[in-house]
N, C-alpha and C positions, 0 to 999 in steps of 0.2 A: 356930619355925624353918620356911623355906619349904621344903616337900617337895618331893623327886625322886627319882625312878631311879637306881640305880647298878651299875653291874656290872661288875667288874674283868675288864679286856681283858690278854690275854697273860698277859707277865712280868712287867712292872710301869707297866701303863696301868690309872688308874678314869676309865670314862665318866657323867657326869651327864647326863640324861634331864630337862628341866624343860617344866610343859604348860601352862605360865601365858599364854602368849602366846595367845590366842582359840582354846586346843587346841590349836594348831601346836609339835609336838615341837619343843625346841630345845637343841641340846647344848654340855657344855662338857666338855672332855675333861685330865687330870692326867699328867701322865708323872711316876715318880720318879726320875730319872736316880742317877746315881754323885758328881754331884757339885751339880747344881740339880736344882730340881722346875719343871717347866713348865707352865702353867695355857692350853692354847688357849681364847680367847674368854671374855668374862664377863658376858655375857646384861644384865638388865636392871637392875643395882644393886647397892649393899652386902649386901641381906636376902637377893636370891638368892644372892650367894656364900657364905652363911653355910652349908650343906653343904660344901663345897668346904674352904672354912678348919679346918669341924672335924675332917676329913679327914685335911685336911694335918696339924694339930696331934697327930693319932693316928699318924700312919706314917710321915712325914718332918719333924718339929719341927727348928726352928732353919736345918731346911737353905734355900739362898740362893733367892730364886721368880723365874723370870722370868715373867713375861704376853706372849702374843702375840695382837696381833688379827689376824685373818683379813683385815677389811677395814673399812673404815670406819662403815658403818651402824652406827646407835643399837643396838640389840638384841645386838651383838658387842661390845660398848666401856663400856655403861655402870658395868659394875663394876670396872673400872681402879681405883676410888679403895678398893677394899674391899682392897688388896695394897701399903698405904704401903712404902716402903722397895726395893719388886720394881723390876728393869729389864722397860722395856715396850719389847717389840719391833714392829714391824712395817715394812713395806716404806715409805719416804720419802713414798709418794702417799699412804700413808694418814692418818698424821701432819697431811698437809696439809690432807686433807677436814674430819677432824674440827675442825680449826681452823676451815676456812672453814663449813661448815653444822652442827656438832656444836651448836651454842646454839640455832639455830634448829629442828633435828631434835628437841631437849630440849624445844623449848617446843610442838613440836606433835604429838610422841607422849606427855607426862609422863602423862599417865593409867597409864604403863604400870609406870611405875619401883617401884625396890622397895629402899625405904630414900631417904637421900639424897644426891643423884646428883651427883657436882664432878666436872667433867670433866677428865680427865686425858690429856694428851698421850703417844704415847712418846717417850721417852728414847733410845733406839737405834734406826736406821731404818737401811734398808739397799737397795741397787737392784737388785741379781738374786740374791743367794742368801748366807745368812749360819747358819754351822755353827758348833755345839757339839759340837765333833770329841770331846772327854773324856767327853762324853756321847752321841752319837751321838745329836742329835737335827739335823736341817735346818730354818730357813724359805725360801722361794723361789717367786719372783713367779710367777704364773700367774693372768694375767689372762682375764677373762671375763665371769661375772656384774656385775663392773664392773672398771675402770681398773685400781686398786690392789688387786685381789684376787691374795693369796698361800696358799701352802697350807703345811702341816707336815707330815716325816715323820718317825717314830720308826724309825730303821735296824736298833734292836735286834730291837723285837717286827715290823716290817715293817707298820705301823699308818699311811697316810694320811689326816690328815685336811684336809678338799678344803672348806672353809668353806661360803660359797652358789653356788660352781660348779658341782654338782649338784642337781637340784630332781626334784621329781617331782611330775606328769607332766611338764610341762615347765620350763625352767629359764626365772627373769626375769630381762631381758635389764635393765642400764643405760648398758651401752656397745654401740656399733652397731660394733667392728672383729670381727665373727664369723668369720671366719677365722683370728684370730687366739685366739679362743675356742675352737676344734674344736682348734685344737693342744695347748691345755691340756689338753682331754679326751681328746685320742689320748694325751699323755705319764703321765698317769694309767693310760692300759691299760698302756699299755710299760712302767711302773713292775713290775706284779707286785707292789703289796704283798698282803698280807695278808689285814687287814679298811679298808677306805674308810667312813670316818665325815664325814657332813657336814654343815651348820650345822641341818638341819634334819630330816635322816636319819641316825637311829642305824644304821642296816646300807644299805651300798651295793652292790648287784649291778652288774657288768658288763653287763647286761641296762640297767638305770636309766642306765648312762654311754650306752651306744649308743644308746638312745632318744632322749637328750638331745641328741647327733650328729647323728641323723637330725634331728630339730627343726632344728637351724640349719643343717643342709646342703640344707635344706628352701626354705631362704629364695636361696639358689645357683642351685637347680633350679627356680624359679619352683615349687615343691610349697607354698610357705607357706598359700595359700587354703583347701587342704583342714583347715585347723586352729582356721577359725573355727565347725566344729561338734566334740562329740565332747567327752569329761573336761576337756580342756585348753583350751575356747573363750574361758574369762573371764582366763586367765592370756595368751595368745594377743593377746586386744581390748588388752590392758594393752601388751603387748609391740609391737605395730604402731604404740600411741601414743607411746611410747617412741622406735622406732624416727623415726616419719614428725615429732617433735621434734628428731631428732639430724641429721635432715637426710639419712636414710638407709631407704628406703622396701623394701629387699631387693639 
């Protein structure tokens, strides 16, 4: 079985911790609600979710799973098919990506995968904000790190998790509307949860959201230059190609 990290959050969150990816922490997160169990993100295939599943079989058996992806990238989606039967949630955009490059993402990461990998669409999409009021659990768009990126909040235990919105040191960009990125991130402070869990950060400080702030209000202020030295140079070089692709140079 593939190993990871666990550590049960709150009342009734377990976070999975998996370091398969080239070291790069990557999390998947369980709510057991009152009436489903909700599995954020499913990393890179059947084998990784194989923690996850024996999990759920130990502490909420039978009860109904939904999946929700964060967003559309390979690394968040690939284990949809390890949860036959689950409603797959996520925001409309995302649905659409993985239709449009999900094949081609498979065929030029597969080195990565872990088991085998059918790509599974969701089932349920939705356009700004879709609750499971019995459960108290939220999904709701907050775009940023890309187009279709949403985020999850558990109301009970006050537990956001904010997908690849948050990066550290700095966050990669694949959408160039950065203002409308800094709102995601301000609505995240004004949230007040809890603990902030993110795709690739088991613990998120208020410090990690505001630095990430700075970084794109960086691009506002003509400040971007100074960030092609320093921890965050090569994520930086990435982002300005990114950028100066989108047609959007600051």
């Amino acid at each position: 079985m593939i190993k990871c990290g666990i550590e049960k959050i709150n009342s009734r969150g377990t976070l999975f911790v998996f370091d398969d990816l080239d070291g790069l922490p990557t999390t998947v997160y369980l709510i057991n609600g009152p009436r489903h169990v909700f599995v954020v993100d499913t990393f890179l295939g059947p084998e990784s979710m194989e923690p996850v599943l024996a999990h759920m079989a130990e502490h909420c058996p039978g009860k109904p799973v939904v999946v929700f992806n964060t967003h559309y990238h390979w690394d968040h989606v690939w284990g949809n098919c390890a949860f036959p039967g689950a409603a797959i949630v996520s925001h409309s955009l995302t649905r659409a990506k993985i239709a449009e490059v999900g094949a081609k993402e498979l065929e030029a990461y597969g080195k990565y995968r872990q088991g085998r990998v059918e790509l599974v669409l969701p089932g349920l999409t939705y356009g700004s904000r879709l609750c499971f009021e019995d459960d108290g659990v939220e999904f709701f768009h907050t775009p940023g790190h890309t187009e279709d990126s949403s985020s999850c909040y558990d109301r009970v235990d006050g537990v956001l998790l904010a997908g690849d919105n948050v990066e550290l040191p700095l966050p990669y960009l694949y959408w160039d509307k950065l203002g409308r990125y800094l709102e995601t991130l301000e609505g995240y402070l004004k949230l007040g949860a809890s603990r902030v869990i993110a795709g690739h950060h088991p613990l998120v400080t208020g410090d990690i959201i505001g630095g990430n702030m700075e970084y794109l209000g960086d691009f506002g202020s003509g400040k971007a230059e100074k960030h092609r030295v320093g921890e965050g140079r090569d994520t930086h070089a990435r982002n300005m190609a990114v950028l100066e692709r989108l047609g959007n140079s600051g």
